[in-house]
Every structure is written in C-alpha cells, then in structure tokens.
Phi, psi and omega in degrees: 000011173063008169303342168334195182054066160255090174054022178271348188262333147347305193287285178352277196321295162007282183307288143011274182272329180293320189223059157349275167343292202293303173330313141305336176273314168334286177316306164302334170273329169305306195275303151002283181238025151271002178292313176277281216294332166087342196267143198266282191315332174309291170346277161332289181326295202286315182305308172319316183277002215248297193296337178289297218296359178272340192280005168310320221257311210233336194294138181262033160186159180322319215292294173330293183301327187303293169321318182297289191328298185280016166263333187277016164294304198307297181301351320161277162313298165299333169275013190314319192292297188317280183343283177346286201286316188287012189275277210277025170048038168216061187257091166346162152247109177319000000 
C-alpha cells in the first residue's frame, strides 16, 4: 500500500554527514539483508542498530552517537507496526 518512509533516509543522511562509518555500516547492513529477505523494515531495523553501535565506536564526540541513538528511538518508535508483523511473520515483502 506504499505507506512506507517513516525517517530512515532522513536518519541516513544525518548520519552521514555527522558519523560516515556509522552511515555506511548502516546502509550495508540494510542492503545485506533486504537483499535475500525482500523486508524493507528488517532492513531499516538491523541497519539502524548496526549504525548506533558503530557511531558509538567512530563519533568524534558523545553528542554525535547520542544523537545517532535518539534518531534510531525514532525510528524504533514509527516501526512499532512492522516490529508487530515480522514478530507474528506477516511482514509485506518488497
């Protein structure tokens, strides 16, 4: 039903531009695994987590990963519906 785009290319950019590494570990992890699974929100999820913990690691201050952290709450937060669906396996596929 095309409902997507809830702030993950948003979050990207952020990142991006604040923690590169973490943006690219994201993205990569994103395309990982929507490539075999077809799920946009697997994809979103794990990348997202994928993206705090490298800026944990590479941000060149707290403030940056804190920020990385509370956008991937956000996101976290608008997939709440997805989480719901890949839990009980009736999660769209693209």
């Amino acid at each position: 039903r095309l409902r997507g785009g809830k702030g993950v290319a948003t979050a990207l950019g952020v990142a991006a531009v604040l923690v590169p590494w973490a943006a690219l570990a994201g993205a990569g992890v994103y395309l990982a695994l929507v490539l075999p699974f077809r799920m946009s929100s697997l994809g979103s999820l794990f990348g997202g987590f994928a993206a705090v913990a490298v800026a944990w690691v590479t941000a060149r201050s707290h403030e940056e990963a804190l920020l990385i952290s509370f956008l991937f709450a956000l996101v976290l937060w608008t997939h709440r519906g997805n989480i719901r669906r890949l839990i009980t396996r009736s999660e769209r596929r693209v």
